[in-house]
N, C-alpha and C positions, 0 to 999 in steps of 0.2 A: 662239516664245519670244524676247522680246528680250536678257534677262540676260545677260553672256558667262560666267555662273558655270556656270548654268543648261544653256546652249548646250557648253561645254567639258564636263560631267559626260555629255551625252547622246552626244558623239562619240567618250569614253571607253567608253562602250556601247555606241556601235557595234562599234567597231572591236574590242573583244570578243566580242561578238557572231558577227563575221564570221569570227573567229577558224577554226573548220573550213576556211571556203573559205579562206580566204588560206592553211591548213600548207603544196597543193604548190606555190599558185600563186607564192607569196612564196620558198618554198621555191629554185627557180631560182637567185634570184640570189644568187649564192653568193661576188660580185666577181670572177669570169673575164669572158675577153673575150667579146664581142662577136661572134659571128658566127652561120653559115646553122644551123649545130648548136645553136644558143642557144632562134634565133628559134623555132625549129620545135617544140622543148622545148617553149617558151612558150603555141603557140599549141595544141598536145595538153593540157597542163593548163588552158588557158583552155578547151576544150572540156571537158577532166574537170569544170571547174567551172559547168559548165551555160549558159558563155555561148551555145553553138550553134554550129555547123558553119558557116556563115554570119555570123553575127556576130563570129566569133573569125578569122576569113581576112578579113574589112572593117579588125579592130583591125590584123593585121600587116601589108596591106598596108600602111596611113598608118603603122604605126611604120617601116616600110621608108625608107618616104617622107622621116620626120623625122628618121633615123639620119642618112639621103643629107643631104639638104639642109642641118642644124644642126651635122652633123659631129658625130655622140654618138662617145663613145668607150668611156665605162665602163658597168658593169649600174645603177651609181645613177642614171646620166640617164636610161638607157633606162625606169629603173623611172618616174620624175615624167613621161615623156613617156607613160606607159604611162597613169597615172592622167589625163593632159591630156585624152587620146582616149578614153578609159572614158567620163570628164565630159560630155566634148563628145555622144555617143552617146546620154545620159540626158538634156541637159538641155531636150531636148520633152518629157520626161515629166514636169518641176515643174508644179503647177500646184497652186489651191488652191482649197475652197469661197468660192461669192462668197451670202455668209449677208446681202446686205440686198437681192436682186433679188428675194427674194417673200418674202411676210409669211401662213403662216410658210413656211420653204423645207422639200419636203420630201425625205426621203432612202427611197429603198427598197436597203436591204441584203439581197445575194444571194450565194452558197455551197454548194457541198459540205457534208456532214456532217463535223464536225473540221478545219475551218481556223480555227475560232476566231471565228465571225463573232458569236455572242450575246454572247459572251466580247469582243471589240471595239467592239460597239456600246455596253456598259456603260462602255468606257473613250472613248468618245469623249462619250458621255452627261457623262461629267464634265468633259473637256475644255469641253467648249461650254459649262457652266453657269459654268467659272474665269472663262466669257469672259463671263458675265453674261448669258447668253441663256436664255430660260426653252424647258425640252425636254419634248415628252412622246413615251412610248414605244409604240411598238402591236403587242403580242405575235401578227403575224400566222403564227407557227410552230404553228399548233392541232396538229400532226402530234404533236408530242413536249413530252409536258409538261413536261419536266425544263426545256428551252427556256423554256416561260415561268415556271417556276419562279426558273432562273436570273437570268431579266428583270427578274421582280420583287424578286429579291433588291438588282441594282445600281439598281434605283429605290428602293429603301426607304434604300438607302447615301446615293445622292444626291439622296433628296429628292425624287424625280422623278414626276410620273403615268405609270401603265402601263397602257391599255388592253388586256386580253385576253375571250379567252370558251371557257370550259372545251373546247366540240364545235364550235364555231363556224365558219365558212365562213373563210376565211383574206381574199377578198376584201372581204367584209362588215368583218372587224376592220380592217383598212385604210383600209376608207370611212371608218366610224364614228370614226375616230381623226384621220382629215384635216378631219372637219367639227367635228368637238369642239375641234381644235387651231386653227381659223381663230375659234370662237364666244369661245375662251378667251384669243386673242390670242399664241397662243404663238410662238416666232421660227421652232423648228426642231420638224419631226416626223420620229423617224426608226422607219422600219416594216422588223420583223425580219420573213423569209422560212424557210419550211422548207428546209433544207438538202435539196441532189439534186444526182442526178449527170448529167451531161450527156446519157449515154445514153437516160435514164426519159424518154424524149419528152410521155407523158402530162403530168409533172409540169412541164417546160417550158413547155410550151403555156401550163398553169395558170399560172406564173411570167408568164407574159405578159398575160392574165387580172387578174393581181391588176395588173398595173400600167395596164392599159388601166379599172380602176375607178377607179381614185385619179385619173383626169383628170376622172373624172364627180364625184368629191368638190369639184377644185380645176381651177381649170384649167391648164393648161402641167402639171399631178401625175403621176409624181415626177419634182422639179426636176434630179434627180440618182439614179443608176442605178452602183452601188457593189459592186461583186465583191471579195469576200473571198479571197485564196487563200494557203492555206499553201505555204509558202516551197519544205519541205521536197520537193513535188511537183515539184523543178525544170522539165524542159519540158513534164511533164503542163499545165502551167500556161498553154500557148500553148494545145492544143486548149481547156483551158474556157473562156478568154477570148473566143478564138472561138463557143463553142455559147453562152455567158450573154448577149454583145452579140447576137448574130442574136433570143433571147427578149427581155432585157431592154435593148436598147440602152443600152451602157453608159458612161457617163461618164467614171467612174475607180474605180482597183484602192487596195486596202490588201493589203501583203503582211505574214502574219502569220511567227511561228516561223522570222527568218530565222537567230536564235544556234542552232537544233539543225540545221543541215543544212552540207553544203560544197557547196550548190548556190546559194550565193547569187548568182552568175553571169546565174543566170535572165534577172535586171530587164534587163541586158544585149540578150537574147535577146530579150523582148518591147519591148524602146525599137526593137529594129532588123525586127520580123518584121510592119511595116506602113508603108507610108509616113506614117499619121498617127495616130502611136502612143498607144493611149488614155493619160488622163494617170495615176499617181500619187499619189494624195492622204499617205497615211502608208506607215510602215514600223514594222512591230515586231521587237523583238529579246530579250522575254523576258515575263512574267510583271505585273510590275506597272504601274500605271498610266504611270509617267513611260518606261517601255519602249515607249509607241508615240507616234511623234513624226512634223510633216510632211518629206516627203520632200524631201532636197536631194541633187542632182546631185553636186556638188561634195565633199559630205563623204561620200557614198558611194563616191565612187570612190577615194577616200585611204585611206579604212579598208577597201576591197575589196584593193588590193594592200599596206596595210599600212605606209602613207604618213601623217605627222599633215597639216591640213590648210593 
């Protein structure tokens, strides 16, 4: 979003949103001084808050670092120096759809049951159509009708075509929907997946299955490889990153339900638990449409420790 009205309403949302994690982490600075008792407070709540055992000993050494060398003296620098290095930490993980390298680009969205991902894909269905790009949908979730129930619901909102098929092979609705989308000239296809868990190795395998057909629809298909995960699963959220790239090699994450949890920490935790950290694409923080927005480093980390930007 360009607007800064637009841009300020959503960073008021954040930072509500974050509101759980930030009670202890914010909590801290209380205007005492400065010292080894502070720090160590700091980095036990940066760990309560799901940044990770590792991640959160990476933030205090360089705040160490920045105390020494800048001469901080009070908890409000320490707090802006705190949001520098959160930033710094994230911001390999900005990154954004590049929607004019294939005609149409496709996206295969992948998840767990209940992170929200039918629930996300509706909301980006609309995003991309404000952008003027024409979307069609491919209810490859045969497993749970309610799924494409759902599907068809935010198609019928936005206008949008929804491929599905009541018994259907989930690979097949995927084909069928990447070659419909190329005949019809559409920009973007993006193909919903059965929710599963890392474990169901069967259904993995199949995850990967459906994505090795959509290259026989298109070639280079799917252009993008899109894990959904809810927020609230703080570091459950490193193993499925792990098991969804190893099936689906993954491009980038959307975190959903990050206002119900105090584990917002996480993104933290996965910017640092790879040398090259998958990217980013959104973040949501509640319910409605204008709740999931693209991800910025910067304004994440302000509203993580409770800083305007």
């Amino acid at each position: 979003m360009s607007d800064t009205k637009e841009k300020t309403g959503w960073f008021a949302r954040l930072k509500k949103g974050l509101k759980k994690t930030q009670v202890n982490l914010v909590g801290i600075f209380t205007g005492g001084v400065v010292d080894e008792a502070f720090l160590e407070e700091l980095e036990f709540q940066l760990i309560a808050s799901d940044v990770g055992v590792e991640a959160s000993a990476k933030i205090l050494d360089s705040l160490r670092d920045r105390i020494k060398l800048k001469g901080l003296k009070t908890q409000d620098e320490v707090k802006v120096a705190l949001k520098e290095i959160i930033a710094e930490l994230l911001k390999p993980c900005e990154a954004s759809l590049d929607f004019d390298a294939h005609n149409p680009l496709v996206i295969m969205m992948c998840g767990v049951n209940g992170a929200g991902k039918t629930t996300t894909i509706g909301k980006l269905a609309k995003h991309f159509s404000l952008m003027n790009k024409r979307v069609l949908l491919a209810a490859a979730d045969t497993f749970r009708a309610a799924a494409r129930e759902q599907l068809a619901v935010w198609g019928e909102r936005n206008q949008i075509e929804v491929i599905s098929q009541d018994k259907g092979d989930p690979a097949s609705v995927a084909y069928e929907s990447i070659v419909s989308g190329k005949k019809k000239g559409m920009d973007i296809v993006m193909v919903d997946t059965a929710g599963r868990l890392p474990t169901q190795t069967n259904l993995m395998n199949e995850l990967s299955r459906i994505q090795r057909v959509q290259g026989k629809a298109m070639e280079g298909a799917p252009h993008a490889s899109i894990l959904v995960l809810d927020g609230t699963n703080g570091q459950n959220a490193l193993a499925q990153v792990k098991a969804f790239d190893e099936a689906a090699k993954l491009t980038g994450l959307i975190i959903t339900k990050l206002d119900g949890t105090a584990k917002g920490g996480v993104l933290v935790a996965l910017a640092c638990s790879r040398e090259n950290p998958i990217p980013i694409y959104y973040i949501g923080v509640g319910e409605t449409i204008d709740d999931l927005q693209t991800f910025n480093a910067d304004e994440f980390a302000a509203a993580l420790v409770g800083l305007d930007k």
